[in-house]
Structure formats: C-alpha cells, structure tokens
TIPA-251207 format. One record per residue: residue in one letter; x, y, z of N, C-alpha, C in turn. Coordinates in pm, whole numbers, plus 50000, padded with zeros to 5 digits. Example, Ala and Ser with C-alpha at 12.3 -4.5 7.8 and 13.67 -1.06 7.14 Angstrom:
<sites>
A513194943150780512304955050780513204967050780 S512854977550708513674989450714512905000350787 
</sites>
This chain:
<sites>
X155459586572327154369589072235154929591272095 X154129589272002155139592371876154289601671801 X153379610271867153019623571790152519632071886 X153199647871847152949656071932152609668671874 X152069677871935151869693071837152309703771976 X152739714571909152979723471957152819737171910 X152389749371921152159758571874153769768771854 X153529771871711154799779071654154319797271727 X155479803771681155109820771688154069824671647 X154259819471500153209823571396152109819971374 X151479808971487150209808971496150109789071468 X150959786371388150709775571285151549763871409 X151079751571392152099742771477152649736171422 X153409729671552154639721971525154279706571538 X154469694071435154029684771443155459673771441 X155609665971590157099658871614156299645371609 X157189632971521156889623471566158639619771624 X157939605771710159479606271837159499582571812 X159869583171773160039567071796161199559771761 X161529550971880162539544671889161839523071915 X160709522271892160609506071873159889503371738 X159039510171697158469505671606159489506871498 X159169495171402159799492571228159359504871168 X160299505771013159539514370946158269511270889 X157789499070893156649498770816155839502770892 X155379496171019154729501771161154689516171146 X155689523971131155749539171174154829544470983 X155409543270893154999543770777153539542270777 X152859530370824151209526670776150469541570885 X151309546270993150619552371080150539566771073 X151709570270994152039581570906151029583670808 X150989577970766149579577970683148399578170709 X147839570770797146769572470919146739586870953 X147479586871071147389601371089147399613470997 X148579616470909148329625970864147909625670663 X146669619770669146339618270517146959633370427 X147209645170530147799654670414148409663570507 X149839664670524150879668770583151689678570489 X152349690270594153109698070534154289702670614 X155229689770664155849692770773156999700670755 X157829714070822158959719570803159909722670912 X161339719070853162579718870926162429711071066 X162329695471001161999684871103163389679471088 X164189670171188165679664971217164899650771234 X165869646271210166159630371183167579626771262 X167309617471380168639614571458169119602371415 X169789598371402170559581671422171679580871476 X171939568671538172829565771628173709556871563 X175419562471618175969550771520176249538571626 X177469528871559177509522771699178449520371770 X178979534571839179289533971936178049543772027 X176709545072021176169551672050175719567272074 X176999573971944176569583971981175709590671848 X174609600771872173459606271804174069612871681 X173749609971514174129621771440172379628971397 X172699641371402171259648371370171419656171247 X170879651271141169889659371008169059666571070 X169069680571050167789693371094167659697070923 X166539705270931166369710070781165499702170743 X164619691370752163919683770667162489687270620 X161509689970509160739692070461159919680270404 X158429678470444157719666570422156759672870345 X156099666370252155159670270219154619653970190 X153329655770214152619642170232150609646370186 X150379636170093148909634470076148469622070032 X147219619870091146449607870017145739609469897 X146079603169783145379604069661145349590569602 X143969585869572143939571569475144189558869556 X144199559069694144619550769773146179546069776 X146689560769737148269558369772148459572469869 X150009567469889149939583769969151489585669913 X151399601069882152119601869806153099610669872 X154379611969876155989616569976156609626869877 X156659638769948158259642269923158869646370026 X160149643070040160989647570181162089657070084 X162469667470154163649672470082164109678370202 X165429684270186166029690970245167419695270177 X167669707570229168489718070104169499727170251 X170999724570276171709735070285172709738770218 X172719734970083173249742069997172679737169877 X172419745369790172039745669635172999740169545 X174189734269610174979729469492175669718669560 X175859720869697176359710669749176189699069847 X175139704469888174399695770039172789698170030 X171669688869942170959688669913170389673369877 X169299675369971168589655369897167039659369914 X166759649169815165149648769782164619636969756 X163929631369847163249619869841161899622569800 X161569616069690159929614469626159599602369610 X158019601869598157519587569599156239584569626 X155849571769579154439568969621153889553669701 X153469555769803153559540669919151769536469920 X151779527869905149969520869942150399516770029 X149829523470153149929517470282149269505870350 X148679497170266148129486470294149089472470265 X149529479770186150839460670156151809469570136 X152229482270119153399487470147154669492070005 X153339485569886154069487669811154629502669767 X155729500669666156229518869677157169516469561 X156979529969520158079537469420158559549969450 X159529548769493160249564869518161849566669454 X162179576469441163439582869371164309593869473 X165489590969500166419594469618167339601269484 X167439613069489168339624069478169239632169631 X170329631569566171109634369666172779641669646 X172959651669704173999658969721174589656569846 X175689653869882176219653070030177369649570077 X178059657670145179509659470174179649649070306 X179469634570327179169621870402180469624470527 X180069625470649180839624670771181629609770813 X182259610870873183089599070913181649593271016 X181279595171111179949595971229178789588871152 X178349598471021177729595770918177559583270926 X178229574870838178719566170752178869556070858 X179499555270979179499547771078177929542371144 X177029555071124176149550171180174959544271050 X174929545870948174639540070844175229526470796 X176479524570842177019512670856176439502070952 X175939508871092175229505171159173869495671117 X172789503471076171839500771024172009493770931 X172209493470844172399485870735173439472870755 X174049469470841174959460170898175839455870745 X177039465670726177909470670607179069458570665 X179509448970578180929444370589181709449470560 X182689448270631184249452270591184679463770610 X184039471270585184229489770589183429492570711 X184949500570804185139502870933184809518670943 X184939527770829184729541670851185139546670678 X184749559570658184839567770566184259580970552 X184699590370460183939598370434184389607370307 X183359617770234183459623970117182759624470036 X182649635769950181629637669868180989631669720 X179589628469733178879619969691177489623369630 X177629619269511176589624269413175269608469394 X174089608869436172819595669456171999599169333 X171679592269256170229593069189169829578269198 X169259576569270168519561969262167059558469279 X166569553669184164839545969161164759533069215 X163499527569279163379516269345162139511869365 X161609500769332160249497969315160429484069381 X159169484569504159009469869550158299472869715 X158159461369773157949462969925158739468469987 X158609477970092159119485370183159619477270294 X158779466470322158729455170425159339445070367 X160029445970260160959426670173162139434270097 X163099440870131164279441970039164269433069910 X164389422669986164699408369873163819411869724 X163139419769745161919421069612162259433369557 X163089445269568163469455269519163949454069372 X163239461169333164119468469150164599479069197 X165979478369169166929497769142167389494369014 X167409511468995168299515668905168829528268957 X169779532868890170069547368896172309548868885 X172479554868980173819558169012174459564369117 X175669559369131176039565969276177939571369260 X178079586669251179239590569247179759595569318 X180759584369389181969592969522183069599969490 X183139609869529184809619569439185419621269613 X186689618269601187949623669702187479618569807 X187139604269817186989596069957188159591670030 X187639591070162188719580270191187409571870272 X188139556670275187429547670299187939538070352 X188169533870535189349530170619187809512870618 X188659502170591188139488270573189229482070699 X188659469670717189319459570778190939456470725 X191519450470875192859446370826193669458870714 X193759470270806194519477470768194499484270589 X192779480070543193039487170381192269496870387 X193279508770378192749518770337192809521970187 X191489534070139191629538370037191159551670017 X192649560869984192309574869988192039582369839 X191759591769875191439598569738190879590769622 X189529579869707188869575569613187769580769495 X187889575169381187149579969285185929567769210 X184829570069220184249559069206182889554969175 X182359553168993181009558468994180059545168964 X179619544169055178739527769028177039532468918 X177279523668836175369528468752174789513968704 X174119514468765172889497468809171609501168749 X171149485068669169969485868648169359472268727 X168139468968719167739453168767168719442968745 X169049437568829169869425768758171149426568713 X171849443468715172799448868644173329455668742 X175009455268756175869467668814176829466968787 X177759478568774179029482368711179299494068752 X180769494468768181539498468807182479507868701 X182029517768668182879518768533183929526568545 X184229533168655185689536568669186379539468823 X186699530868886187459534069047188969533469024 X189349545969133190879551069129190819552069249 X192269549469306192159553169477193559551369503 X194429558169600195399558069638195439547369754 X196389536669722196429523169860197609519469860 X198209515769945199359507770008200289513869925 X200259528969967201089538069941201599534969702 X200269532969681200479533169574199019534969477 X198729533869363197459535069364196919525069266 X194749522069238194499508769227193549516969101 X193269507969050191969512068943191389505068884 X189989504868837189509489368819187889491968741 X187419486068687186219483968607185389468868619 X184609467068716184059458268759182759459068669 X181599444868690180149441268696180159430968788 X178279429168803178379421968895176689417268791 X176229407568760174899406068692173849393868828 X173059397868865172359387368942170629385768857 X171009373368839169209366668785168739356668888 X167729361968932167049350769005167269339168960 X167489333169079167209320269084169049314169004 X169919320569017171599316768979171989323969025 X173359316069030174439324569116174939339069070 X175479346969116175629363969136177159359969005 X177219363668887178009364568812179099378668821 X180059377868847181349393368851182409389268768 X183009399068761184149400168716184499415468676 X185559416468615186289428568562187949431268526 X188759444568530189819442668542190069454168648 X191649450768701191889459968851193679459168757 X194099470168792195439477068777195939477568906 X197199475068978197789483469104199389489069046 X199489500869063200729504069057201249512169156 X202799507569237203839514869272203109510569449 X202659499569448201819494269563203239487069645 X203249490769769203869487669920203929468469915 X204569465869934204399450969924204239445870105 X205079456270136205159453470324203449453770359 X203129469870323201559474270360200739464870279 X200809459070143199759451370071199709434170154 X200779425670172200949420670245200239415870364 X200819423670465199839430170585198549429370643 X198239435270471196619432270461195859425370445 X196499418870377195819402370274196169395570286 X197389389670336197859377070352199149379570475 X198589382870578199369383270718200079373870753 X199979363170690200899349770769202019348770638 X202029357270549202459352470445204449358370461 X205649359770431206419361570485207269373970340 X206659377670252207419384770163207259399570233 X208509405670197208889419970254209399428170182 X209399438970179209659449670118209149449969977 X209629457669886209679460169765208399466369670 X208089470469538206899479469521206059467869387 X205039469969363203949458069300203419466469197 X203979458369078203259466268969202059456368864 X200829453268875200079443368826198929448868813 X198379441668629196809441968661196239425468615 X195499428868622194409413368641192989412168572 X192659404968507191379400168443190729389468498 X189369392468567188899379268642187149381868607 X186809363668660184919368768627185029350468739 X184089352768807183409340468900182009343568881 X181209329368927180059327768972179939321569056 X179509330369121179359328369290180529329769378 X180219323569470181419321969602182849314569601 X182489305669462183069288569538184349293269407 X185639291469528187069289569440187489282569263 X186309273569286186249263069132185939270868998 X185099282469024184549291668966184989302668895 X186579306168975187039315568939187879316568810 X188249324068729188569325168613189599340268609 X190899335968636191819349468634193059344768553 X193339359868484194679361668433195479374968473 X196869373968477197409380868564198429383568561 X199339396868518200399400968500200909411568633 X202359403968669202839411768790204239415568780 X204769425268849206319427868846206469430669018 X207139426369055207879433869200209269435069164 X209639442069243211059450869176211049450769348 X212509447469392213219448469519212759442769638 X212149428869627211279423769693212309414669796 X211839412669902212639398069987212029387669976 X212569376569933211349364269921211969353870009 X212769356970127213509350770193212469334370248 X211149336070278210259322870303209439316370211 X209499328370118207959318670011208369305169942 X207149294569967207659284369930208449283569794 X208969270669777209559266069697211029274869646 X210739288069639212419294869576213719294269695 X213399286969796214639285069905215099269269859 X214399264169835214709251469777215529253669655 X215039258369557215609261569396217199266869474 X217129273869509218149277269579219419271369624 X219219261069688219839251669760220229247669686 X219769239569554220279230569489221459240069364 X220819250669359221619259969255223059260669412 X223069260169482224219262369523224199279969592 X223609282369652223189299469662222949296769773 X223689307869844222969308270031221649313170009 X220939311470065218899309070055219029325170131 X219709330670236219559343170299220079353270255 X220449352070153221269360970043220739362569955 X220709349469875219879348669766218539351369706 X217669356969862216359359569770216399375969807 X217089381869868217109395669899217279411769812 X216389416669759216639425869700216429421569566 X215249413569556214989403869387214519413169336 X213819405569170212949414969072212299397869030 X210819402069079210249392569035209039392768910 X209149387268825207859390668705207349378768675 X205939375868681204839364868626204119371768586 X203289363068466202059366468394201369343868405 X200429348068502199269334368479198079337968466 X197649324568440196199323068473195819314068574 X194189314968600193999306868693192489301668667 X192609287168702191069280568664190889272968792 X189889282468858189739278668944190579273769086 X191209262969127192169262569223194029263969170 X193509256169015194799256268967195419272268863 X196889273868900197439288068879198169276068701 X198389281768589199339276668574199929291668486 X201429288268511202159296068498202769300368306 X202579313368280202609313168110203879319968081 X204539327468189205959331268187206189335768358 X207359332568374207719338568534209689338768530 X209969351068585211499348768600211829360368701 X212849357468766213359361768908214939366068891 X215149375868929217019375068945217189385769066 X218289380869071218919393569170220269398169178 X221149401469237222519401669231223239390469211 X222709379969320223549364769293222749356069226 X221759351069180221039343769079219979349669023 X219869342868885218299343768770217929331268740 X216859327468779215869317768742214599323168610 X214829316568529213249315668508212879300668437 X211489303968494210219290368473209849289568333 X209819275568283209109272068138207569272568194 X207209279368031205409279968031205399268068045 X203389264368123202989252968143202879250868257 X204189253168364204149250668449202789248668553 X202389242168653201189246868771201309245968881 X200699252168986200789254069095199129250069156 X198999239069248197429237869276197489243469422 X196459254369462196779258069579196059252969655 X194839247769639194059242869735194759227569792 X195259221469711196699212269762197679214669820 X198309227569806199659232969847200759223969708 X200309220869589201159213369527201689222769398 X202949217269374203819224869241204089216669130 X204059215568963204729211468918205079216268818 X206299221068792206949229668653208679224668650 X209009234468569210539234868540210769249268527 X212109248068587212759267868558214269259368520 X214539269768453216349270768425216939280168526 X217899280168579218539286768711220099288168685 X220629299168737222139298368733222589307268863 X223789306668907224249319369022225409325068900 X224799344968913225039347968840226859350168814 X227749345468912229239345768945229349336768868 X228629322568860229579316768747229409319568576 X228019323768572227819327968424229169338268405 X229329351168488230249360368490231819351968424 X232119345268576233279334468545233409329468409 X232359325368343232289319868236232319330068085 X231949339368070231929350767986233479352068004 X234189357668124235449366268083236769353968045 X236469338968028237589330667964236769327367881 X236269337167774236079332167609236629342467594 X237659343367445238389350567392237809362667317 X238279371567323237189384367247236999382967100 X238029375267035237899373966911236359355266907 X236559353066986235489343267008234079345867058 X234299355867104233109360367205231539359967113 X231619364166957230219363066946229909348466889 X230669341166878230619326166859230249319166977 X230779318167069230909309967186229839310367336 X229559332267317228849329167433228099327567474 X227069321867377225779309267379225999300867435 X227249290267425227379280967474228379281567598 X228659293867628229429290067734228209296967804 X227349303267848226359305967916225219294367939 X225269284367792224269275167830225209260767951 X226379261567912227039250867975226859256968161 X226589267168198226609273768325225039269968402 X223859267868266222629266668345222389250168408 X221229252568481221439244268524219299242468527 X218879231368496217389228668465216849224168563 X216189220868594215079218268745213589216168775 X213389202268757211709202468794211579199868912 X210459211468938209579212469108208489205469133 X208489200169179207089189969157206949181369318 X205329185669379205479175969479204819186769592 X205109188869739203969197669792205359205369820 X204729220869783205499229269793206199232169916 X205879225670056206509229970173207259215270209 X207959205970121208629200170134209909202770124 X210469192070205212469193370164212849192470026 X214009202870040214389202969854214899193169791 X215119179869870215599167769857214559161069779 X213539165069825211999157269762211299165569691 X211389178969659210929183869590211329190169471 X212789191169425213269196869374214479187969269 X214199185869162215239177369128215939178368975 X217339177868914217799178268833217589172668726 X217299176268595216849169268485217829175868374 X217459168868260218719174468137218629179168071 X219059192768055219249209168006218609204567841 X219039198167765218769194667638219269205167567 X218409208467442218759223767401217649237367434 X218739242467504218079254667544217939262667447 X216169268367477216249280267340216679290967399 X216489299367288217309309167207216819320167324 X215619323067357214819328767476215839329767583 X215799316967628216419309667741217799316867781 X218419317967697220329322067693220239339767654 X218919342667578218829358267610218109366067751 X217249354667816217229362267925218289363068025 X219249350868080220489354968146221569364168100 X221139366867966222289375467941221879391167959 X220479389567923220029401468020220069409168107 X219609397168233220079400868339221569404168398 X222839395468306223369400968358224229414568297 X223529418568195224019430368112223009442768223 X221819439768298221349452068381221729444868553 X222869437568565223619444468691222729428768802 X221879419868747221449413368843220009416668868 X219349426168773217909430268755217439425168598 X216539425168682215479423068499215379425168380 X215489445268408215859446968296214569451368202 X215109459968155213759465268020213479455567979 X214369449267894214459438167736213729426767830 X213979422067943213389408868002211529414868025 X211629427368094210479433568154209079437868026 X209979435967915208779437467821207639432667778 X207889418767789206779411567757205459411167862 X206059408467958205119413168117204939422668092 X205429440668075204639448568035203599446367960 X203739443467815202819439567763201849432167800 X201659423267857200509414267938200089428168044 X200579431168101200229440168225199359452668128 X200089460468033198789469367972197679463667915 X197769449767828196479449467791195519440467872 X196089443767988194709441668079194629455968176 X195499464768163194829477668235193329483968222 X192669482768370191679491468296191329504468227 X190639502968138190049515768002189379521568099 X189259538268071187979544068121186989542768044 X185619538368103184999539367971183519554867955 X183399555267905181999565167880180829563267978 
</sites>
C-alpha cells in the first residue's frame, strides 16, 4: 500500500508512504491528490545501492499545500546547523508536472551514499567516493523529461576522495563547479593522484541543437608514471619515473578531428625501453636500445589538431645518449605514422671528443668538435617499423647555435637535462598552468 496512518503519543498521527514500483511522477501526481495540505515530520527516505544494501535518511520534514493550482514543497531536514543540513523548496503543477524547486544542501556524503546514488542515476566511471559538500542548485522544467531542465547554481566538494575506473584515484579533492543554462565551469580542482597532484580549470557550453563545446587547462605535477600509465594506457610499456605537465585543450564534441591541444611535459628518470620509434634512433646512433633508454629525462612541448601531434620542441638524454628533435616535426596517431628529424649523439664520443682539443683551443674548437660527433636523422614512415625502414641518415649541414648548446648541456649536468635545457619547457609548462580564478 503506499499510504498509511498511525496514531502518535500525542494524539496527532503518523502518515508513511511505502513504494517501491511506481515512478516519481506516479508517486508525485498522488502526493498531491492525497494530501492537498501536509505537514509531515521526521519521515526516512531509504535507497538501495547496488550491491543491494539499504542507506536510510531519518529526520525528514515535509511541508506541502495546494495553492493556485500548484502545490507547493518544502522538504528539509537538519542534523546539524552547520554541517549536515538540506532543504528542498519548490513548486510542481501536478497535471503536466511542471516545477521549480531549489536544493540547498550541507552534507558530509558516505562511501554507501554515493554508491547508491551512483546507482540511480547510472554515474560513469566513478566506482565510489566520499566527503564534504556544499549544493545550491535551481531547476526549472518537467519532472517527467530531464532533457528539458534549466539549472543553475553550484556545487562545492572539499577533502574528497573519489575511487574511478582503472585504478584512478583522487584524494584530497578540491572542487567547485558554478553552471548556468547552457553554461559550466569548473573554476578550480586540486586533487592528489598517481602519487602526485592535478589541477585544472575547465567549461563545458551546450546550445541546443550543436555539439557540447569544452575545454580548459589541467597542470599534473610530481605524478607516478608507473601508477599514471596503468591507468590510461595499460598496453603502453613506459616505466618508472615522475611527470611534470600542463596542457591547454577545447573540442566539440566526441570526435578526435575536433580536438585542439597544446602541451608541455618533462619526465625525469623514465624507462622508455618499448615506446615506439626511440629503439630505432637508437640502433642507428650505435647505443644498446636496453641501456640506452633507461633512467632518461624526457621534455616536449606540442600541439595537437586533431589526430595530428606536431612537435614544437622535444629532447631526451641520459647517461649514454641526447637526442633532440627539430620543430615541425609530426606524429599522426590515428595512422601510427612519424615524420621529423632529431640530431642524436652517444654521449662517450662527444666526451672522447672534448678531452683531444687543446685547452688553449678549447673555446675555439669546441663547436666544432661537438658538431663533427652529431649525427642527424629523419623518422618518417609507420612508427612500429624496422629501423632499416624507418629511420634514416641525412646531412648534418650547419647546425645551429641551439643545437651544439643543448649537448653541451647535457653533458655539463652529468647525462640529464639540466636547468639551462629545462627552461624553455618550463616556460611553456607555466604559462599554461592553471590560474585560480575568483
């Protein structure tokens, strides 16, 4: 049955409704029916998550009347005055269902919670969470058509954690979303992940009738490359080392063609023992490939239009070689195809080559005895080919001035990068960090 009365102590009764088939609109038009003017107190609300077990809200306060051929709601409920408190108001014509109501809300959100709200609402990606959370949100439209809703308002999570698919977690999230029609943004998320932490300033604009427009910028620093990895690209074969990058992007819609990113990265102590193409570069530089990519420092800054990456600076070293790539370069991924040039050396013979110029020669000469050591290289062709076919020698010409200061770089910091190399990528990397904004 889905209404019952019962007599309280005090004379006054107790009014339960109980239903588990009817919709809300069904239960809503009948709510109204029945009680044109209600004053219900410390009524519970169960839901089930799904693994089936019950979470129960007690405490709830209704107040309900018909006026003007609407009927007009408030639900509240209060166990704490500052911290665990929500208030739903509003007004429903129970004949087509239309409604305006306003959800205020205080609430310290359960792991159970959130699972079973995940439930209902059939939530992608996010497997569990919980933490405290500040709601003000307005909403005008059918009760019975989502699809027709206006919101506005805001929603602030402080000290979440929030356990997603494929191993991403995000702890000690911080994160305040404020939407109008057609409008949402993101104006400041922080969160501790893959043992490092992320931060980011998103929108998202949707107009009827076109595709859902996003973009923003995202920071990660001091991020797990094993754990980031892992997560996102499981088949992919890079190991160890820590990820320092932020990124500027905006798509419309779904489709890869769409996308629009730029992107500054550093890994510092990375293994790149499988990723295509640098086992090849390898080979031909004369470098054992299982040696040679172990314990790198890798830095790029690209962009990307759509499928194609092309590359605006990138350079790699490690103990036994430094490569780096001329701007221009591209990479098409939806092909699996490469085509650029890097300059490459193993850093023993540059060494070799420095200590037989004479000291009284040394600031004359060791331009050119460093450039006579490199060695030039266009990649071009599908990146999971033999280095026979993909990889081939072309002529050094004159190398700039760039060119002969970054190997000397590297090898003045030991087979690393290096401040003096690492600067310019810094620079790309802050001025796309995200700002907090107001």
């Amino acid at each position: 049955e889905d209404k019952m009365s019962s007599p309280r102590a005090d004379g006054t009764s107790a009014t339960r409704f109980h239903t588990r088939s009817k919709s809300l609109t069904e239960y809503l038009r009948e709510l109204a029916d029945k009680l044109p003017a209600a004053d219900i107190s410390d009524a519970g609300l169960t839901i089930e998550d799904e693994r089936g077990k019950e979470h129960r809200w007690g405490g709830i306060n209704l107040k309900g009347q018909s006026a003007d051929s609407l009927y007009k709601l408030k639900i509240s409920r209060q166990i704490d005055r500052y911290y665990d408190w929500q208030t739903l108001t509003g007004e429903i014509n129970p004949q087509d269902l239309q409604a305006q109501w306003r959800l205020e809300m205080s609430h310290n959100f359960t792991d159970g919670e959130l699972a079973a709200i995940r439930k209902r609402l059939n939530v992608p990606l996010i497997q569990s969470g919980e933490g405290p959370t500040m709601i003000d949100i307005s909403v005008e439209g059918p009760l019975d058509d989502t699809a027709k809703w206006s919101a506005s308002g805001e929603v602030d999570l402080k000290s979440w954690t929030l356990r997603c698919e494929r191993g991403l977690n995000l702890e000690n999230m911080f994160l305040l979303v404020r939407f109008v029609p057609g409008r949402a943004d993101v104006k400041l998320v922080e969160a501790k992940v893959f043992e490092g932490t992320v931060k980011g300033n998103f929108y998202v604009l949707a107009d009827a009738g076109s595709d859902v427009l996003y973009g923003g910028t995202v920071a990660v620093d001091g991020a797990s490359m094993d754990k980031l990895v892992a997560a996102l690209a499981p088949n992919s074969d890079v190991d160890k080392g820590r990820l320092n990058a932020s990124a500027s992007f905006s798509c419309e819609g779904s489709k890869l063609e769409n996308l629009r990113l730029r992107c500054a990265a550093i890994v510092e102590n990375v293994d790149l023992l499988n990723v295509p193409v640098l086992p090849a570069l390898l080979s031909v530089l004369g470098v054992p490939g299982a040696q040679g990519l172990n314990q790198s420092d890798l830095a790029a800054v690209i962009k990307m239009d759509g499928a194609i990456i092309t590359v605006e600076q990138a350079s790699m070293a490690n103990a036994l070689v430094a490569i780096q790539a001329e701007p221009g370069g591209t990479i098409d991924v939806a092909n699996q195809r490469v085509d650029m040039f890097v300059v490459g050396a193993p850093l023993n013979q540059l060494t070799n080559a420095l200590e037989q110029v004479p000291i009284i020669n040394l600031f004359v000469d060791i331009s050119k005895s460093v450039i006579n050591k490199l060695t030039r290289l266009r990649v071009s062709g599908q990146w999971d080919e033999p280095s026979s076919k993909l990889v081939h020698v072309e002529p050094l010409g004159n190398a700039a001035a760039g060119t002969v200061q970054f190997f000397r770089s590297v090898l003045k910091a030991g087979g690393d990068l290096g401040r003096d190399v690492l600067k310019p990528f810094n620079d790309s990397k802050d001025s796309m960090t995200p700002k907090e904004q107001e």
